[in-house]
Backbone bond lengths (Angstrom), bond angles and torsions (degrees), N, CA, C in turn:
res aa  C-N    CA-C-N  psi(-1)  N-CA   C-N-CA  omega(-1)  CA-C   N-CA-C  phi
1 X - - - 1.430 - - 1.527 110.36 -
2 X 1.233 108.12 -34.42 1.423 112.27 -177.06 1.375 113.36 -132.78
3 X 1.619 109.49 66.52 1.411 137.40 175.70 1.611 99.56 -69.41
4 X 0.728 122.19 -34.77 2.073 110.10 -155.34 1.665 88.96 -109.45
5 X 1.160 115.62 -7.87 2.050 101.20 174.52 1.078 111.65 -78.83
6 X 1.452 156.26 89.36 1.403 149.56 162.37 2.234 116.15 -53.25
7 X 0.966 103.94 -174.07 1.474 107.44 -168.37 1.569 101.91 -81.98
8 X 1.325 120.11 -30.35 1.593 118.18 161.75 1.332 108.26 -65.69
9 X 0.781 155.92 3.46 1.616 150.58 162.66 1.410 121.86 -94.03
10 X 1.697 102.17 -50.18 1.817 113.83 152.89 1.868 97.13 -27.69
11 X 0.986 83.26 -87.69 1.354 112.82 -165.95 1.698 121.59 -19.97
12 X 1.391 84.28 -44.44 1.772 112.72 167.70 1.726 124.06 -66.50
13 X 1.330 88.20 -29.45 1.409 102.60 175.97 1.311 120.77 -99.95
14 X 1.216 127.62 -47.88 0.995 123.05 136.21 1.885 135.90 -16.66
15 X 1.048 111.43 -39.40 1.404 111.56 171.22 1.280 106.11 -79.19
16 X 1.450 107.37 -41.23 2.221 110.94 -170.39 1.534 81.15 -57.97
17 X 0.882 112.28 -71.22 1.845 109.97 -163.23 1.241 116.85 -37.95
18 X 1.652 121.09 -36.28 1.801 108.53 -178.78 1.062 88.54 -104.41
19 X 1.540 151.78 37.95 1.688 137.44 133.43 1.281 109.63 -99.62
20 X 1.447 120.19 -15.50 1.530 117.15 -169.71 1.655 113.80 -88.22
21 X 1.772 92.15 -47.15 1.499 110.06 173.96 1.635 135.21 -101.75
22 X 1.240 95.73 -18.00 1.216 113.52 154.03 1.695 111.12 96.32
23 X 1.333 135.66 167.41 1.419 114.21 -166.81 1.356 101.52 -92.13
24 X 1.531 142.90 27.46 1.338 127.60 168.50 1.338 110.64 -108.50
25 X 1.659 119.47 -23.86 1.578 122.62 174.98 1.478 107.67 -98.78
26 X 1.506 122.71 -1.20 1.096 120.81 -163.77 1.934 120.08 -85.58
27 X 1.186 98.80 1.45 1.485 115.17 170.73 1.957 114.47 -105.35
28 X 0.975 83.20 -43.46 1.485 81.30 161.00 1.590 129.12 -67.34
29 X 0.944 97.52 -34.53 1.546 104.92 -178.20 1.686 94.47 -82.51
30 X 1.294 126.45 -29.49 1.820 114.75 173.20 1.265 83.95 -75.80
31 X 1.394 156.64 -73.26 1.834 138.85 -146.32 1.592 97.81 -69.31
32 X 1.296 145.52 -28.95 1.223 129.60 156.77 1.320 116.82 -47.10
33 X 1.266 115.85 -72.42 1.636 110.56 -176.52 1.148 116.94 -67.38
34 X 1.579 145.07 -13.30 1.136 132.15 -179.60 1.655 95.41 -90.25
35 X 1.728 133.86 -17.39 1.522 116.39 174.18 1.467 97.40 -92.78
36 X 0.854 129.35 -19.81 2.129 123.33 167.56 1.676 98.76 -75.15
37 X 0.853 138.36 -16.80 1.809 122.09 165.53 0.910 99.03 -70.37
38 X 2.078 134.24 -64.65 1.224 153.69 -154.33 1.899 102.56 -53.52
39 X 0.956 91.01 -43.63 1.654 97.10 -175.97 1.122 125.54 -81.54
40 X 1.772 112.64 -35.68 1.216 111.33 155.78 2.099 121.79 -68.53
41 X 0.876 98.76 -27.52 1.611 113.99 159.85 1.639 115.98 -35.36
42 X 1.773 90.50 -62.06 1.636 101.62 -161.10 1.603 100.01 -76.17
43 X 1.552 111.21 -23.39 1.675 88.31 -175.14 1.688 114.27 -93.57
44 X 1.432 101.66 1.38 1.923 113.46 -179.40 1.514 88.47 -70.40
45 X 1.671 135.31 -71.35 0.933 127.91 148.52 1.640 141.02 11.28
46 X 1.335 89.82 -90.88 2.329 101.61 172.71 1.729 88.70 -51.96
47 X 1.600 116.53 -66.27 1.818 99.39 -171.52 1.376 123.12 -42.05
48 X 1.492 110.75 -34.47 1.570 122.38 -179.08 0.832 109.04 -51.26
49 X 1.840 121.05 -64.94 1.265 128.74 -151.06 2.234 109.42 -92.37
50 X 1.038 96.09 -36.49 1.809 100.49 152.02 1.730 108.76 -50.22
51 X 0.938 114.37 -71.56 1.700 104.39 174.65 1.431 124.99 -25.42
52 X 1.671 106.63 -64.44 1.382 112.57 172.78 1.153 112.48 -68.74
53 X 1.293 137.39 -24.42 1.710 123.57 173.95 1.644 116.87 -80.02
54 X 1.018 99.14 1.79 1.610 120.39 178.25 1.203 107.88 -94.14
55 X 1.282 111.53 -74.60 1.903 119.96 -165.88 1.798 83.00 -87.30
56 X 0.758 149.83 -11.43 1.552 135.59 -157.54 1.612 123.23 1.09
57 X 0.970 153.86 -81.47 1.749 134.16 -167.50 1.370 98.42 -90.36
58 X 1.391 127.39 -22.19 1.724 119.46 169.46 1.856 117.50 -74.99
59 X 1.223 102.46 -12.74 1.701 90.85 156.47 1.254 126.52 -85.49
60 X 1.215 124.30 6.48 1.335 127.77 165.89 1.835 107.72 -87.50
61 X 1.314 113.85 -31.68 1.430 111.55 164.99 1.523 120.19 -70.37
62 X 1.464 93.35 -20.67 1.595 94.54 -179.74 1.508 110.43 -93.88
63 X 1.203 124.70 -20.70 1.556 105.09 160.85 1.902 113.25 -80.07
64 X 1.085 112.30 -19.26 1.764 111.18 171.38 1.193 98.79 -27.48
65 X 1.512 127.32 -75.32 1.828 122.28 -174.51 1.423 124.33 -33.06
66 X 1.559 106.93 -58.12 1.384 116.72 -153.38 1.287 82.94 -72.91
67 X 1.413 143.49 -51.13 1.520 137.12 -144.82 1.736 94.97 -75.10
68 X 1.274 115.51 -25.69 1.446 112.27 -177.07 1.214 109.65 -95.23
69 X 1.764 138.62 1.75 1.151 142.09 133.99 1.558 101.74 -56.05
70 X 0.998 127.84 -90.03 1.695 124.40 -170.34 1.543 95.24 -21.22
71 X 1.139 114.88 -76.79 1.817 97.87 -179.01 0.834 118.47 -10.32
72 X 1.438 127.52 -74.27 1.296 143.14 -161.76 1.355 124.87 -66.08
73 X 1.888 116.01 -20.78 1.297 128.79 -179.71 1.634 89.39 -90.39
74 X 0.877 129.35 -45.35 1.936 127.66 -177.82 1.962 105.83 -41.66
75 X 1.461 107.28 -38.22 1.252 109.19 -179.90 1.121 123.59 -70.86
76 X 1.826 104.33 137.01 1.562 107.62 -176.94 1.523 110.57 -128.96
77 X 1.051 118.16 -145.90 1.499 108.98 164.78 1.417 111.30 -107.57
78 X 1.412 134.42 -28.60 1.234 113.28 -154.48 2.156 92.71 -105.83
79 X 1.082 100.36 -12.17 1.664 104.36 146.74 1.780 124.51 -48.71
80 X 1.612 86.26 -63.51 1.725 84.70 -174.37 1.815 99.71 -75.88
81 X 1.196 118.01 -24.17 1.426 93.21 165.51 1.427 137.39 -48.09
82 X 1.092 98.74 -59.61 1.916 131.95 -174.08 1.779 94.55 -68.75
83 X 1.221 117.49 -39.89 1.752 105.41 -179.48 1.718 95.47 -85.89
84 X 1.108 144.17 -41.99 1.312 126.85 174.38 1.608 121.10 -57.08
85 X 1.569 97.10 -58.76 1.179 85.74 -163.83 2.130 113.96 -112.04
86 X 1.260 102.56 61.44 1.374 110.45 -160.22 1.508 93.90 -159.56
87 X 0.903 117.37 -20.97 2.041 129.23 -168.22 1.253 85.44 -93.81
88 X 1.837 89.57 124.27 1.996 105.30 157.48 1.689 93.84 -80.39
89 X 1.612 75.52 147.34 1.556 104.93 -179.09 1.982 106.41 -74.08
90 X 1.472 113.34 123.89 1.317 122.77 -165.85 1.974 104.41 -21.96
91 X 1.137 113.54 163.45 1.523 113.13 159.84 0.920 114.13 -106.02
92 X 1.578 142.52 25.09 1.271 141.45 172.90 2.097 94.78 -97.28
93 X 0.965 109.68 1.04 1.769 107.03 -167.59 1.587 117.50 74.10
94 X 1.205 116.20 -9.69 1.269 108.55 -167.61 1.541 118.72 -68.41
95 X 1.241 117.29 -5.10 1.603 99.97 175.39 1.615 107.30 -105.64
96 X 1.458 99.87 123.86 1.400 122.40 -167.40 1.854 109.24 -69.22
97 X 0.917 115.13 -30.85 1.723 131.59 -157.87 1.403 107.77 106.98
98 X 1.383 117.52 5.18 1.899 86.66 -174.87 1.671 95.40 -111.70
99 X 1.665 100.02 166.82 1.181 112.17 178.71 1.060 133.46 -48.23
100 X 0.943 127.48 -23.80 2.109 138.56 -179.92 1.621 93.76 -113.92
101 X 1.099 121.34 145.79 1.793 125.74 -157.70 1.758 87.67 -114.36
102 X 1.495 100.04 151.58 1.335 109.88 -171.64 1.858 133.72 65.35
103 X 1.660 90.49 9.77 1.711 111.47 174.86 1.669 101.22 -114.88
104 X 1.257 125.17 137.97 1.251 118.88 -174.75 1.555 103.08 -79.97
105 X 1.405 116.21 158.70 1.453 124.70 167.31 1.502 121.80 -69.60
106 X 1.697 124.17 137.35 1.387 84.52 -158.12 1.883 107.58 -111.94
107 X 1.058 129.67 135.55 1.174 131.93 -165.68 1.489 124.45 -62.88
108 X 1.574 104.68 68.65 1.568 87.28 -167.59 1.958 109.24 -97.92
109 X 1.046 119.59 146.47 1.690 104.58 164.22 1.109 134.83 -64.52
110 X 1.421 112.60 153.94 1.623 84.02 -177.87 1.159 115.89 -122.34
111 X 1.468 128.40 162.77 1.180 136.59 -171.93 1.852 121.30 -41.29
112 X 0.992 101.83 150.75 2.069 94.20 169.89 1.779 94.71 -74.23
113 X 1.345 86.20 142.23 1.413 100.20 -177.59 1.916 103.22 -98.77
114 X 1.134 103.78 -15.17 1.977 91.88 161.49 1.089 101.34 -151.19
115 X 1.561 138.22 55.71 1.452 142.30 -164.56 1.114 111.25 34.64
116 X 1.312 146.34 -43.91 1.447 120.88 -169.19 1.502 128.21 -67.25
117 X 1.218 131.80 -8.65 1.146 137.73 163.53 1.522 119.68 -85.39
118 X 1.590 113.85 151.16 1.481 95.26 177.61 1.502 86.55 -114.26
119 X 1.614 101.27 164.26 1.166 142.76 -171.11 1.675 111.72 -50.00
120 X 0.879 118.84 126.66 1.845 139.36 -179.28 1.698 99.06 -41.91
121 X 0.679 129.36 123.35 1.757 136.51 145.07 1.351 105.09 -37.66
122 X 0.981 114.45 140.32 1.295 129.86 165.94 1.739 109.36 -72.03
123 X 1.698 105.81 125.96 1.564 125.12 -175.96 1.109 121.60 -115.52
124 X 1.502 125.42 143.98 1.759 115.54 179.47 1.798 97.13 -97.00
125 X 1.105 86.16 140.05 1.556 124.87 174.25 1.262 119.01 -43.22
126 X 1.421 106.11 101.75 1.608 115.64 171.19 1.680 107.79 107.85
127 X 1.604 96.57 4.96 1.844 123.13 157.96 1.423 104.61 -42.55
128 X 1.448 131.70 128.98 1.651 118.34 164.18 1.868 87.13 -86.98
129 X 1.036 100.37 140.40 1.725 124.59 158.49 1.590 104.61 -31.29
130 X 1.569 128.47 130.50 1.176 107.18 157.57 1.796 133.71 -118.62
131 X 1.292 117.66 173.60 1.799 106.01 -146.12 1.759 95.20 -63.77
132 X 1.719 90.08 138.28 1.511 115.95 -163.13 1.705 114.97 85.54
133 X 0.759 141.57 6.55 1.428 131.06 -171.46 1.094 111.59 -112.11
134 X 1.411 122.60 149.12 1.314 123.48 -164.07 1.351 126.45 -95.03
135 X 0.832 102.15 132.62 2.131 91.24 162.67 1.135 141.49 -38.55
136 X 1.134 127.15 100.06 1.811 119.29 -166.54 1.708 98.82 -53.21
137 X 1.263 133.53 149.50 1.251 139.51 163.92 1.337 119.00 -122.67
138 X 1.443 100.65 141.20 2.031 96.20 -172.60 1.665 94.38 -109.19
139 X 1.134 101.69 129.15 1.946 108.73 -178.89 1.055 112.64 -63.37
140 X 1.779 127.60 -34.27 1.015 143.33 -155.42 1.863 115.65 -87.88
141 X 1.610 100.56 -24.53 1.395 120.40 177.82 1.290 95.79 -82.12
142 X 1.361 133.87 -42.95 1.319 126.83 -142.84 1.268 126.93 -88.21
């Protein structure tokens, strides 16, 4: 619940609290709020667990979404950088080059990019280029 507060922030608050409230109410007012979390705790809980005794094996489909939202909030940019382009490619061979994993890449040629060249041969996937040969180019990316 309180992922992003570190101990400098306690700490911070902690002081507002014994200048605001002073050190004789200032313990009471921490056993108040630490039994108003607790309670709000215990009934996140009973709702939790009423849900699943309700929907029973379909609340497990129903958290599938949200847990694959959290995925998606974990992502940043310099994550998806560093996992794209910094990640050895599996050692089982299985990633082909194409975008969806376990679909082959598909070999198409590509167009002359100012007519005078002719068109790339068709290559299997995960070919290094060899000296003189060109780059296939997609018009549509570019």
């Amino acid at each position: 619940m309180f992922d992003n507060i570190g101990w400098p922030e306690l700490l911070v608050l902690a002081l507002v609290g014994l200048f605001v409230l002073g050190p004789e109410r200032l313990p009471a007012a921490a056993s108040w709020v630490a039994n108003t979390v607790r309670t709000i705790r215990d009934y996140a809980t009973g709702a939790r667990d009423q849900l699943r005794q309700e929907l029973g094996p379909e609340f497990d489909e129903l958290r599938k979404p949200l847990e694959d939202l959290r995925s998606v909030r974990d992502l940043d940019p310099r994550r998806a950088v560093r996992q794209n382009l910094f990640a050895e490619p599996p050692a089982d061979g299985t990633w082909s080059g194409s975008a969806t994993p376990g679909t082959a890449a598909a070999a198409t040629p590509a167009p002359p990019t100012n007519g005078t060249s002719a068109p790339a041969a068709p290559r299997a996937p995960g070919k290094p280029l060899g000296p003189g040969e060109i780059a296939p180019v997609d018009p549509d990316a570019t």
